[in-house]
C-alpha positions in Angstrom: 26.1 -1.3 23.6 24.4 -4.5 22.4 20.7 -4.8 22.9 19.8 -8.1 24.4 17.4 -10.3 22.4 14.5 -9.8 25.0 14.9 -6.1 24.4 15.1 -6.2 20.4 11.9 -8.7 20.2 9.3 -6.4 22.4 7.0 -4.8 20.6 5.4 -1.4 21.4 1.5 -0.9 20.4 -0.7 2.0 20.9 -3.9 1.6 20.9 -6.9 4.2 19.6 -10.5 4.1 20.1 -12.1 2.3 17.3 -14.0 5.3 16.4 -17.7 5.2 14.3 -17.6 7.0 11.2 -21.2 8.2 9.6 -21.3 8.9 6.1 -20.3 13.0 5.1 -23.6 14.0 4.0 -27.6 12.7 5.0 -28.9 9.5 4.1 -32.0 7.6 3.3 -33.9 6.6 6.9 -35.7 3.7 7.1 -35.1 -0.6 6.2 -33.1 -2.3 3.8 -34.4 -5.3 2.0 -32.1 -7.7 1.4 -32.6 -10.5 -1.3 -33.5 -13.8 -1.0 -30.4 -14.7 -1.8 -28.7 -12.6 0.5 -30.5 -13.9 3.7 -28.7 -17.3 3.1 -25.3 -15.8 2.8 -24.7 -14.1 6.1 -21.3 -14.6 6.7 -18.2 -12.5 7.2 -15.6 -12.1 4.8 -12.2 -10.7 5.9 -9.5 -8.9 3.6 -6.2 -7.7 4.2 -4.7 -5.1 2.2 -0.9 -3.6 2.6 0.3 -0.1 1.5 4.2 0.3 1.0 5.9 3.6 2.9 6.1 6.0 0.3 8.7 8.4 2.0 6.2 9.3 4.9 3.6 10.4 2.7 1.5 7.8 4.7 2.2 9.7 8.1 -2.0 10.4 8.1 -2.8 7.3 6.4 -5.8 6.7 9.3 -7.3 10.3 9.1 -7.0 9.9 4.9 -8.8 6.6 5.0 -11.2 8.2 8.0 -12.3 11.1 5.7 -12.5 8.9 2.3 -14.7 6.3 4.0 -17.3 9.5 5.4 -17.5 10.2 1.7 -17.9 6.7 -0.1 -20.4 5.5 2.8 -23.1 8.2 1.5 -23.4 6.1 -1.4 -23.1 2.7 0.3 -25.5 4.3 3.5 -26.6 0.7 4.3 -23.4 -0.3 5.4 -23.5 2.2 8.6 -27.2 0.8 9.8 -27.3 -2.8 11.4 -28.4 -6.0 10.8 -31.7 -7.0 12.3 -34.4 -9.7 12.3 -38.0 -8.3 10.7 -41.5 -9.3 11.9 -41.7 -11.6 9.5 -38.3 -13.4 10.5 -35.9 -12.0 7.6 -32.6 -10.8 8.3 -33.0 -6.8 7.3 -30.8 -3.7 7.9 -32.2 -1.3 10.0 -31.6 2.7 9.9 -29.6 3.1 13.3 -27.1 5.6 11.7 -24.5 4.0 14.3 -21.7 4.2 11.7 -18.8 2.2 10.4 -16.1 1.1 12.8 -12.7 2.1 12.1 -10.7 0.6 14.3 -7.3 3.2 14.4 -3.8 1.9 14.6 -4.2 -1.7 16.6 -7.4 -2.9 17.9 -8.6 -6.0 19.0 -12.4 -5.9 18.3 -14.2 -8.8 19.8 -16.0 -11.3 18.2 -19.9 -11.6 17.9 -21.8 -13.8 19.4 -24.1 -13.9 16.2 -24.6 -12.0 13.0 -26.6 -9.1 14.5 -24.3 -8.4 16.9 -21.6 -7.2 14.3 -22.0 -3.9 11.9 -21.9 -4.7 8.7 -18.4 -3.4 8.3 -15.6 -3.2 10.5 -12.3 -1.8 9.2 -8.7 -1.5 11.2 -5.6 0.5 10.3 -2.3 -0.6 11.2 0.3 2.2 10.9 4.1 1.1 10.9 7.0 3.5 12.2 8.4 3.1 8.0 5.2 4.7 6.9 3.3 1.9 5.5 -0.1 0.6 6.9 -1.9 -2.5 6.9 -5.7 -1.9 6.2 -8.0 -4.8 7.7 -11.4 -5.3 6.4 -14.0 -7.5 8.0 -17.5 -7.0 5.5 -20.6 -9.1 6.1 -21.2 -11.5 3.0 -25.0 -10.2 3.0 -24.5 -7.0 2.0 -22.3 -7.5 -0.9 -20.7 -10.2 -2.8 -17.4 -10.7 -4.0 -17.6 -7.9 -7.3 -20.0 -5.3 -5.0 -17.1 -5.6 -2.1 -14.3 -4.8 -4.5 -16.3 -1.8 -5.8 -16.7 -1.1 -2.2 -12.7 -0.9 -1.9 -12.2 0.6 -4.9 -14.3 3.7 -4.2 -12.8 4.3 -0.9 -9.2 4.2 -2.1 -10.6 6.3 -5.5 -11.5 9.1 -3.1 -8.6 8.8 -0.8 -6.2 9.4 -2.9 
């Protein structure tokens, strides 16, 4: 029986609970400085990375990339704190421990209204029935630049693997 084209173009989604992830062991408490430099960069930068199925070896691509982020973010701690605004008007990050958000499968997280509003990093997997997985990244410009992110990245997919 031929499928119609209505039935071949819908598309089914499930949807998890973008849960937060703390780091696997204790942190430092207390404020993070940022730089000079780093108060005038405060925006968002957002990556997009795509892993091939590798013969359904990616079946628990989300709880891999769950547990390797626990681990990486004790030595990037600040990263699970939020932005805030000190007494003296800097933009600081403040010890919360709210976590990361990991946003499982398809999520649609909503967008700030302004900086503090958002955790410094926000990260969605996107399983596909093949086995591969779409990894989005959404990391504020302030805490890292362009070489710190990548370092970032390459941690986390270090100890996932």
């Amino acid at each position: 029986m031929e499928k119609s084209n209505e039935e071949v173009s819908q598309l089914s989604v499930t949807q998890g609970d973008p849960p937060l992830v703390c780091p696997a062991e204790e942190t430092e408490k207390g404020f993070y400085f940022l730089s000079n430099i780093d108060q005038n960069i405060a925006v968002v930068v957002r990556t997009i990375c795509c892993f091939m199925s590798n013969e359904n070896e990616n079946e628990n691509a989300d709880k891999m990339i769950k547990d390797a982020i626990s681990k990486v973010l004790v030595h990037y701690y600040p990263l699970v704190w939020r932005l805030t605004i000190s007494s003296e008007g800097n933009l600081i990050v403040d010890c919360t421990g709210e976590g990361a958000t990991l946003g499982k499968l398809v999520y649609d997280i909503p967008g700030a209204k302004n900086i503090l509003e958002m955790p410094p990093l926000v990260a969605q997997v996107t399983k596909f029935q093949c086995g591969g997985f779409v990894l989005g990244l959404c990391m504020n410009h302030c805490m890292f630049d362009g070489i710190g992110a990548m370092k970032f990245v390459n941690s986390w997919g270090e100890v996932a693997r």
